[in-house]
VOKEFI-166137 format. One line per field, with one value per atom (N, C-alpha, C, O): residue in one letter; atom name; x, y, z. Coordinates in steps of 0.1 Angstrom, whole numbers, plus 2048, in hexadecimal, padded with zeros to 3 digits. Layout:
% VOKEFI-166137
aa A ... $
at CA ... $
X X ... $
Y Y ... $
Z Z ... $
This chain:
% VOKEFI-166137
aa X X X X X X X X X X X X X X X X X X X X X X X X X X X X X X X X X X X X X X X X X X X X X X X X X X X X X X X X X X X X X X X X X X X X X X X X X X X X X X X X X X X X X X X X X X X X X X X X X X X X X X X X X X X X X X X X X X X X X X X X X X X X X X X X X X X X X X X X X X X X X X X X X X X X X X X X X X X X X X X X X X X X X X X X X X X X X X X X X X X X X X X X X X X X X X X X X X X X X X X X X X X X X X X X X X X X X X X X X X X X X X X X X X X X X X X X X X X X X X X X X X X X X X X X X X X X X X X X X X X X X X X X X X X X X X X X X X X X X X X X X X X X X X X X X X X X X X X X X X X X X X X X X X X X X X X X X X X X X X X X X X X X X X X X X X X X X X X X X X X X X X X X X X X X X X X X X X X X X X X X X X X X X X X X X X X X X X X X X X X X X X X X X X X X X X X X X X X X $
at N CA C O N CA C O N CA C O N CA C O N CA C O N CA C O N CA C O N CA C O N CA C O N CA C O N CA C O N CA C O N CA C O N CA C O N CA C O N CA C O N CA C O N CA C O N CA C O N CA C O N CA C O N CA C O N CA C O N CA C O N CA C O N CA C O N CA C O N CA C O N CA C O N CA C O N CA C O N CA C O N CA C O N CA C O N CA C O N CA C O N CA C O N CA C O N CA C O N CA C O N CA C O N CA C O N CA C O N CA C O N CA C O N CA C O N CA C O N CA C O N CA C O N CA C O N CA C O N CA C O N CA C O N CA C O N CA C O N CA C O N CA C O N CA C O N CA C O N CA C O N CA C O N CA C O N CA C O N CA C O N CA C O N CA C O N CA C O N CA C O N CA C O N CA C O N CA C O N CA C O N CA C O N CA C O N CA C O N CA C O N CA C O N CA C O N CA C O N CA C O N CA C O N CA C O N CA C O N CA C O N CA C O N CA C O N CA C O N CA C O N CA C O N CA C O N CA C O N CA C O N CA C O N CA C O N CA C O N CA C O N CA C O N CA C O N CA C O $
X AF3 AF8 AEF AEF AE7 ADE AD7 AD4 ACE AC0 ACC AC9 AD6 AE1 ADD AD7 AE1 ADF AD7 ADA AC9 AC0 AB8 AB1 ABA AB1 ABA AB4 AC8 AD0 ACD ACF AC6 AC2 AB3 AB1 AAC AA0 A9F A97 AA8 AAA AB0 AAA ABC ABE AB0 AAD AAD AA2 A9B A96 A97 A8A A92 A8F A9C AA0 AA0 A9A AA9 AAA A9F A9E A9B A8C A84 A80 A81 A76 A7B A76 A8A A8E A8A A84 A8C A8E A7F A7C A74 A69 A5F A54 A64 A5D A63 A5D A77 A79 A76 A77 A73 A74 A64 A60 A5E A4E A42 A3C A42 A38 A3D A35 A46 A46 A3E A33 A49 A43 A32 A2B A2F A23 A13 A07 A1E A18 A17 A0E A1D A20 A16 A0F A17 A0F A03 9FB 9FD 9EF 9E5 9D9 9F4 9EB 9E9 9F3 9DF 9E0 9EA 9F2 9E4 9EF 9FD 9FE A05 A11 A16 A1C A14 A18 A0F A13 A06 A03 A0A A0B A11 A17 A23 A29 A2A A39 A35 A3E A2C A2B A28 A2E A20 A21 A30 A38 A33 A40 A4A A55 A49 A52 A51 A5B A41 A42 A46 A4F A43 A48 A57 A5B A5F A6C A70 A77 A6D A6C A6A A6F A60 A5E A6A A6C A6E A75 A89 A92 A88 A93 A92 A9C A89 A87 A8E A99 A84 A7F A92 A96 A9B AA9 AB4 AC0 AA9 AB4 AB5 AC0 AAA AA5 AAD AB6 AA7 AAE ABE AC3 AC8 AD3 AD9 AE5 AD1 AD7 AD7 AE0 ACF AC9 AD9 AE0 AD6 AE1 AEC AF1 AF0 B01 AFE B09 AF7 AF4 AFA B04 AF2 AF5 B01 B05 B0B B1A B1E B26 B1D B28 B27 B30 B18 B15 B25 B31 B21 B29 B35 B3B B3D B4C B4F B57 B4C B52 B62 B65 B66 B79 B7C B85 B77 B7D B70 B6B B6F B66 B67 B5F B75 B78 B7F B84 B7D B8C B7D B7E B72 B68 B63 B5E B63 B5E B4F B4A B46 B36 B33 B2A B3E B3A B3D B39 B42 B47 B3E B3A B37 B30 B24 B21 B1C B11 B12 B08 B1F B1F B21 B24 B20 B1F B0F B08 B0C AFA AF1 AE6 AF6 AEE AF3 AEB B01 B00 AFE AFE AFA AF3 AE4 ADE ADF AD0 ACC AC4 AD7 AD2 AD7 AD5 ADF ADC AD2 ACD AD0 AC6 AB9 AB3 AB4 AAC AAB AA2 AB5 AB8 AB9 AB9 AB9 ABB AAC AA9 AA2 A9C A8C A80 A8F A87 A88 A7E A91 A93 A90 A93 $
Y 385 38B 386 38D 378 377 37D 37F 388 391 39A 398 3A2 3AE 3AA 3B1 39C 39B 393 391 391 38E 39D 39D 3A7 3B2 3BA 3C4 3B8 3C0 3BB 3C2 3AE 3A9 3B3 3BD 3AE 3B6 3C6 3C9 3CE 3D9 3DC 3E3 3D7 3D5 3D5 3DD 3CC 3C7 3D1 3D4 3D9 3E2 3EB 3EC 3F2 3FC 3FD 405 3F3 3F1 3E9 3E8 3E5 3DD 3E5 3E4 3F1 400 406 40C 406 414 40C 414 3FF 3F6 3F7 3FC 3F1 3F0 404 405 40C 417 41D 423 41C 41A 417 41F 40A 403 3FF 3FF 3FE 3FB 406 409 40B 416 41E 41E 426 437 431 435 425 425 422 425 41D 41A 426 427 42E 43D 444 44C 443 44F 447 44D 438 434 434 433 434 433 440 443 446 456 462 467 466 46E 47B 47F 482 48A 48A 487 48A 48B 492 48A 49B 4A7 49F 4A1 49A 48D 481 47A 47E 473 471 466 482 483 48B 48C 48F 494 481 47C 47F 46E 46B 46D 465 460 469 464 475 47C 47A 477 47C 473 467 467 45E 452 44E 447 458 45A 460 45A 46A 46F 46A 46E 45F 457 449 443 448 43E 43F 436 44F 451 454 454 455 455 445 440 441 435 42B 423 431 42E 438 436 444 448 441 43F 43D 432 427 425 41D 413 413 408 41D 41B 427 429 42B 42B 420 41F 419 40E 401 3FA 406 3F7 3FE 3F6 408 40A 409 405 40B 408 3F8 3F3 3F2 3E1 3E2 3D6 3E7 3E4 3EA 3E2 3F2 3F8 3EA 3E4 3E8 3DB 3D2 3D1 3CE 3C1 3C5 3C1 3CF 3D0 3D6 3DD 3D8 3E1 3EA 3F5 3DF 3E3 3E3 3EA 3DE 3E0 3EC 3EA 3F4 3FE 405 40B 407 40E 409 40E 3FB 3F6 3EA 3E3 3EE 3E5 3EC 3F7 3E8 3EF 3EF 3F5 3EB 3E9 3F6 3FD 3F9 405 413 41E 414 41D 41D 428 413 412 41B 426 415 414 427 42C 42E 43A 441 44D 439 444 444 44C 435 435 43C 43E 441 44D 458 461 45A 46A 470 47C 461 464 467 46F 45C 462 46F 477 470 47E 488 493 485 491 494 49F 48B 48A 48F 497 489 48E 499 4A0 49F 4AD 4BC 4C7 4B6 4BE 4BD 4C9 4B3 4B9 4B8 4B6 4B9 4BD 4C6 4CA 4CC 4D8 4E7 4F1 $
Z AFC AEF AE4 AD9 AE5 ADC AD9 ACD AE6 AE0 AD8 ACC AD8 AD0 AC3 ABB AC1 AB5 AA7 A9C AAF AAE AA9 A9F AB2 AB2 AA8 AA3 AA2 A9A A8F A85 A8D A7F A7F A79 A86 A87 A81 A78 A87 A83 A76 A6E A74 A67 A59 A50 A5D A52 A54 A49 A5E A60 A58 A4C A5C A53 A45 A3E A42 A31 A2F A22 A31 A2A A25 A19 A30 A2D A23 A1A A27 A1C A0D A06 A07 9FF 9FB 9F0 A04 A03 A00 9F9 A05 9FC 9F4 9EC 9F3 9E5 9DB 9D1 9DA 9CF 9CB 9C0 9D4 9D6 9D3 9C9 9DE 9E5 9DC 9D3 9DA 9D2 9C5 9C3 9B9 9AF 9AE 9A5 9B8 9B6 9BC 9BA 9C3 9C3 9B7 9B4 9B3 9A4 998 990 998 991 993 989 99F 9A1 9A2 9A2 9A3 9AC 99F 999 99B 98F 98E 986 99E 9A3 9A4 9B0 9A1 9A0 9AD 9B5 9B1 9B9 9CB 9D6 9C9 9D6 9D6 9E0 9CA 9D1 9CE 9CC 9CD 9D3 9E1 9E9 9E4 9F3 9FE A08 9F8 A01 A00 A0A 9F6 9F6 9FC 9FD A00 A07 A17 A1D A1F A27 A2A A33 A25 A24 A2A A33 A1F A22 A2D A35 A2E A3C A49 A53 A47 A54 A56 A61 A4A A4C A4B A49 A4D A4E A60 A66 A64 A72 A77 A7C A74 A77 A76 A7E A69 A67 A71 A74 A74 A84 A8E A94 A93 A9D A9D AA5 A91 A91 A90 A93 A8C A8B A98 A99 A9E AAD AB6 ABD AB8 ABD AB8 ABE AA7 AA3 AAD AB5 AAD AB0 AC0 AC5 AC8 AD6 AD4 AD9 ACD ACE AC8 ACA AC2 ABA AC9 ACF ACE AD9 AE6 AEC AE7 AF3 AEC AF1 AE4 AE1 AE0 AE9 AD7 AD9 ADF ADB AEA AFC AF6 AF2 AF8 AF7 AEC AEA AE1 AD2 AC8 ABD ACE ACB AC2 ABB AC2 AB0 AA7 A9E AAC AA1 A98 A8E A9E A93 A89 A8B A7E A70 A73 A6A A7C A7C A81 A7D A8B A93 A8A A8F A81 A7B A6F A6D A65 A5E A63 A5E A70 A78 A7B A7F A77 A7B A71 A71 A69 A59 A54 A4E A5A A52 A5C A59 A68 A72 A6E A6E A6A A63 A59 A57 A4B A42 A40 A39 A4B A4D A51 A4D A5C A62 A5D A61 A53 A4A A3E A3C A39 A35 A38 A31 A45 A4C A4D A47 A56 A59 A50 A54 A43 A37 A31 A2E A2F A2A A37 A34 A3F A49 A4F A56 A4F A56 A50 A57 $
């Protein structure tokens, strides 16, 4: 049960770290650098894009590891219900403007 949650921190941080890190980092510093405007809301749209992937992944992966660990108490944990609102917000997200 140590690799579950070892690899749930891991993931964690990968997810919101990225979103955090081209949030708050990378976009402004596209827009500032780039004379273009119209290139570096297209970057920054990739960007996003890849890492709303990259937050499907990781938060199927986390709720695989919440289901390992609470077997029998599977709906009565708030992680697992959380963990299934931040995959149906990404993938809507996703899904809306990729499609």
């Amino acid at each position: 049960m140590r690799i579950v949650h070892y690899s749930e921190r891991f993931l964690l941080t990968l997810w919101i770290g990225g979103m955090w890190i081209i949030g708050y980092l990378v976009t402004p510093v596209l827009f500032k650098t780039l004379d273009d405007r119209q290139l570096a809301g297209e970057l920054a749209g990739y960007f996003f894009k890849y890492i709303s992937i990259i937050g499907l992944v990781c938060g199927v992966l986390l709720l695989v590891g919440a289901v390992i660990v609470a077997r029998r108490e599977l709906f009565r944990r708030w992680r697992i219900w959380v963990l299934v609102c931040m995959i149906l917000m990404v993938a809507t997200v996703y899904l809306y403007y990729n499609l």
